[in-house]
C-alpha positions as CSV (number, residue, x, y, z in Angstrom):
1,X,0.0,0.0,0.0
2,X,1.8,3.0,-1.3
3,X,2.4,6.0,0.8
4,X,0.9,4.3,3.6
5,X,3.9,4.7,6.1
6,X,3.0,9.0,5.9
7,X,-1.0,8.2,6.4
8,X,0.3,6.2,9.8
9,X,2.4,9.0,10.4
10,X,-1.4,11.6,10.5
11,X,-2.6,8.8,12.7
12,X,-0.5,8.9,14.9
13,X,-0.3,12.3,14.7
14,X,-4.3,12.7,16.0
15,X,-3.8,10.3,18.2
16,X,-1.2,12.0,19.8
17,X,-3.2,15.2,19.9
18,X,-6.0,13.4,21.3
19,X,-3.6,11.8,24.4
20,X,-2.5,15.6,25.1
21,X,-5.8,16.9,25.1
22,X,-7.9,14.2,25.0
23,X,-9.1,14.6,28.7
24,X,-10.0,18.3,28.2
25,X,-11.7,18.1,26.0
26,X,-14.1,15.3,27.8
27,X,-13.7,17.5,31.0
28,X,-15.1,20.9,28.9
29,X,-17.6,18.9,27.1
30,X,-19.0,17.5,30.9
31,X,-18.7,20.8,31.7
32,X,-20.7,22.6,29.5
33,X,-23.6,19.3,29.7
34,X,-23.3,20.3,33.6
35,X,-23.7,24.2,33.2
36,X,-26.8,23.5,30.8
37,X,-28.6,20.5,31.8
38,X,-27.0,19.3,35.5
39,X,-28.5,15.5,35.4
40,X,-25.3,14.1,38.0
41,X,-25.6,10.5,37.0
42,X,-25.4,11.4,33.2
43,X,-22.6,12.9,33.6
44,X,-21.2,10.2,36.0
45,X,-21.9,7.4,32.8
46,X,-20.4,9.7,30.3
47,X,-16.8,10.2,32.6
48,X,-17.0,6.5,33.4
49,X,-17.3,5.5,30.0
50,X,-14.2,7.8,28.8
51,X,-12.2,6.2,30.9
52,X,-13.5,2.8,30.2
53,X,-13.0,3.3,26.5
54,X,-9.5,4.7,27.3
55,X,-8.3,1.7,29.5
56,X,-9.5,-0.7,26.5
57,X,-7.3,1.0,24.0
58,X,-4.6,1.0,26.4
59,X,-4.8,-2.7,26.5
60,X,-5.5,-3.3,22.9
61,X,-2.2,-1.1,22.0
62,X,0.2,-3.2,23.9
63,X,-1.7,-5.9,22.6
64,X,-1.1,-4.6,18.9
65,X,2.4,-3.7,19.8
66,X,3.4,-7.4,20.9
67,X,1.8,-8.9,17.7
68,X,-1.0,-10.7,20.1
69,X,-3.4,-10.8,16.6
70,X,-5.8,-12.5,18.4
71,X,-6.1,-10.6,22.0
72,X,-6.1,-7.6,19.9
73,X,-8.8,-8.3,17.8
74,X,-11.2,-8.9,21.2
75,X,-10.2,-6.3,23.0
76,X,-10.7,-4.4,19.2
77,X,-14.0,-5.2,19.2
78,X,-14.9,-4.3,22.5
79,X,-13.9,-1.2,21.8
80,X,-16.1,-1.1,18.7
81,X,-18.9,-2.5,19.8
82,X,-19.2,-0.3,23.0
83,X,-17.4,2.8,22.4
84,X,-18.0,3.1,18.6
85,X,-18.5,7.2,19.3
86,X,-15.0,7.5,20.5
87,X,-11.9,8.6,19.0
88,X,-10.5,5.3,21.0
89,X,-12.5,3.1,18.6
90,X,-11.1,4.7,15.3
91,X,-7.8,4.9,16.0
92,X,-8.4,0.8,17.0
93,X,-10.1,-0.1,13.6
94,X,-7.0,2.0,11.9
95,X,-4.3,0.2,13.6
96,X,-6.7,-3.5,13.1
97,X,-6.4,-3.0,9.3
98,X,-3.0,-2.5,9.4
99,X,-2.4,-5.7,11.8
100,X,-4.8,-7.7,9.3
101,X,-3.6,-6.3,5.9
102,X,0.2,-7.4,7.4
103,X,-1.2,-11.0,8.1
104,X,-2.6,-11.3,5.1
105,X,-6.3,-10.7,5.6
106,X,-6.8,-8.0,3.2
107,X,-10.9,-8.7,3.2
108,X,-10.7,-8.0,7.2
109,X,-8.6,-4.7,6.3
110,X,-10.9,-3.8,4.3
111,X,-13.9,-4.0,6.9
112,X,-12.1,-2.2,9.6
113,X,-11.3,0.7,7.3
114,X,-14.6,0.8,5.9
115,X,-15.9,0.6,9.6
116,X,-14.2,4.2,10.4
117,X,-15.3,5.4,6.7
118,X,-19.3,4.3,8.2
119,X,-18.6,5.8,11.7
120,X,-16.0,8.6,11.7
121,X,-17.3,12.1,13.3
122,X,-14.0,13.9,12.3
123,X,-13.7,15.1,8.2
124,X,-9.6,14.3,9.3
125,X,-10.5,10.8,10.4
126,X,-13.1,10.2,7.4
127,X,-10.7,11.3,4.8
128,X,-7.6,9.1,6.1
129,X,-10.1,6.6,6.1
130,X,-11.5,6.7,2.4
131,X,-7.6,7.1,1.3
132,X,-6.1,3.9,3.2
133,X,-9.6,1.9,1.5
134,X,-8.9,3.4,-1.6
135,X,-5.2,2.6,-1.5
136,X,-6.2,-1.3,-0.3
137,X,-8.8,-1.3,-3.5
138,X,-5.9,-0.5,-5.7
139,X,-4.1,-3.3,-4.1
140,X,-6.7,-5.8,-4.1
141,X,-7.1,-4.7,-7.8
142,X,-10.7,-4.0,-7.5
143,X,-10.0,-0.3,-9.8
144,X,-14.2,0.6,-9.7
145,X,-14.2,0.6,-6.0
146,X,-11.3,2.9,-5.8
147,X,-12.4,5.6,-8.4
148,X,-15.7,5.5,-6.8
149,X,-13.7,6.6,-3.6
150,X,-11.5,8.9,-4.9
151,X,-14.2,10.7,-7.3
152,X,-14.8,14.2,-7.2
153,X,-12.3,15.3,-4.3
154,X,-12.9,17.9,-2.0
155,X,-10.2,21.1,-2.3
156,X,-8.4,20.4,0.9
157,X,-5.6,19.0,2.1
158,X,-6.0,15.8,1.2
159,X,-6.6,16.7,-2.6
160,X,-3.5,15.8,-3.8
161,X,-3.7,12.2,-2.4
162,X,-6.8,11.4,-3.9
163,X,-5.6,12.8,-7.2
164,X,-2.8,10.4,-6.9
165,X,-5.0,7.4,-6.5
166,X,-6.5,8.4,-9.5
167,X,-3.7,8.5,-11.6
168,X,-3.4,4.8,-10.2
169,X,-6.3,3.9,-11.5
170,X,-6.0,5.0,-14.6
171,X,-2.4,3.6,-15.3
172,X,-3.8,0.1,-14.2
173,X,-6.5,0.4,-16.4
174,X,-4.1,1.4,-19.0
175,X,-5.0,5.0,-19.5
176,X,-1.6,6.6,-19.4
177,X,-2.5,9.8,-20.7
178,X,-5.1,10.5,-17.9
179,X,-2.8,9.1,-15.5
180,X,-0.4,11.4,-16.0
181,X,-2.7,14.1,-16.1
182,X,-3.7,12.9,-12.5
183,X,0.0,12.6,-11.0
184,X,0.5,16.5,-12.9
185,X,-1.7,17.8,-11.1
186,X,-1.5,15.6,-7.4
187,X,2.3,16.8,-8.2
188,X,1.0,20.7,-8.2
189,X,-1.3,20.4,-5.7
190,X,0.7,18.4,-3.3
191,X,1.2,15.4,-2.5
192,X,2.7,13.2,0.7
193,X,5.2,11.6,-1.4
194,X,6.2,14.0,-4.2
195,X,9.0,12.0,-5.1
196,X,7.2,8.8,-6.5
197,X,4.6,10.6,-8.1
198,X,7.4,12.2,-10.1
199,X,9.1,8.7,-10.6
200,X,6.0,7.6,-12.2
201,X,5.7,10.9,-14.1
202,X,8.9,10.3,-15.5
203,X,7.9,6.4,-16.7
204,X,5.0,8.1,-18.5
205,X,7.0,10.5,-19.9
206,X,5.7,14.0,-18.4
């Protein structure tokens, strides 16, 4: 999967932001439900919940770290089955598609990443999401499910990655002219991994 090492590297870059300020933002949101609402034992649920969700991750990392596949996948799904609204749960169904795709599973992959694409409340989290699919489609060869991804691309920071995929495509389809029209203008725009695009820029001689 091309150019996934960078996409990890925004991962773990909103997790990290979310272990800094993960437990003020929690504390502000209980806040502000206190200031308008009160209701004790709500609020009570909600902090217990947070720290629930946060104590499964915790053990699902160091489960995901050690290569424990299988421990990992059941504290995983705990995690998705129970806290599905949390941060805690997306960054679990990332790191799960990356544990599977490595094993070999690519059809499992697929489901965790399509599971954060389904359930993601962050644009940053959905979009990661729709690029690592799209990326696995390219990989799993199945060319219609990743142009349907990468159609039509928002102007945003993640432009130039979809663009990219779509050059993918279209060289694996055997369109080299609108392939390299794609990787021209993913190059322009901006891309995570300038370099290959302008490898394969070169093979197609732009």
């Amino acid at each position: 999967m091309s150019s996934y090492q960078t996409e990890e590297e925004q991962v773990e870059a909103i997790k990290k932001w979310w272990k800094d300020n993960g437990k003020s933002v929690i504390g502000g949101v209980v806040l502000g439900l206190a200031v308008v609402g009160g209701g004790k034992g709500w609020l009570e649920y909600q902090r217990v919940q947070a720290e629930n969700a946060s104590a499964n991750f915790e053990g699902f990392s160091q489960a995901a770290f050690s290569g424990d596949l299988e421990t990992a996948e059941q504290r995983g799904k705990t995690l998705l089955d129970e806290y599905k609204g949390s941060a805690y749960a997306m960054f679990a169904a990332f790191e799960l598609a990356q544990l599977h795709y490595q094993a070999g599973d690519k059809d499992k992959a697929r489901v965790n990443l399509q599971w954060v694409l389904d359930n993601a409340r962050q644009e940053a989290i959905s979009q990661l999401a729709k690029i690592r699919l799209a990326r696995l489609m390219l990989d799993m060869e199945a060319y219609d499910d990743a142009a349907r991804l990468t159609a039509n691309p928002a102007e945003d920071a993640y432009q130039g990655e979809f663009l990219s995929i779509q050059g993918e495509v279209k060289l694996a389809q055997g369109d080299r002219e609108a392939a390299r029209a794609a990787f021209a203008r993913a190059l322009e725009i901006g891309v995570s991994n300038p370099s290959l695009i302008r490898m394969k820029l070169m093979e197609l001689g732009g």
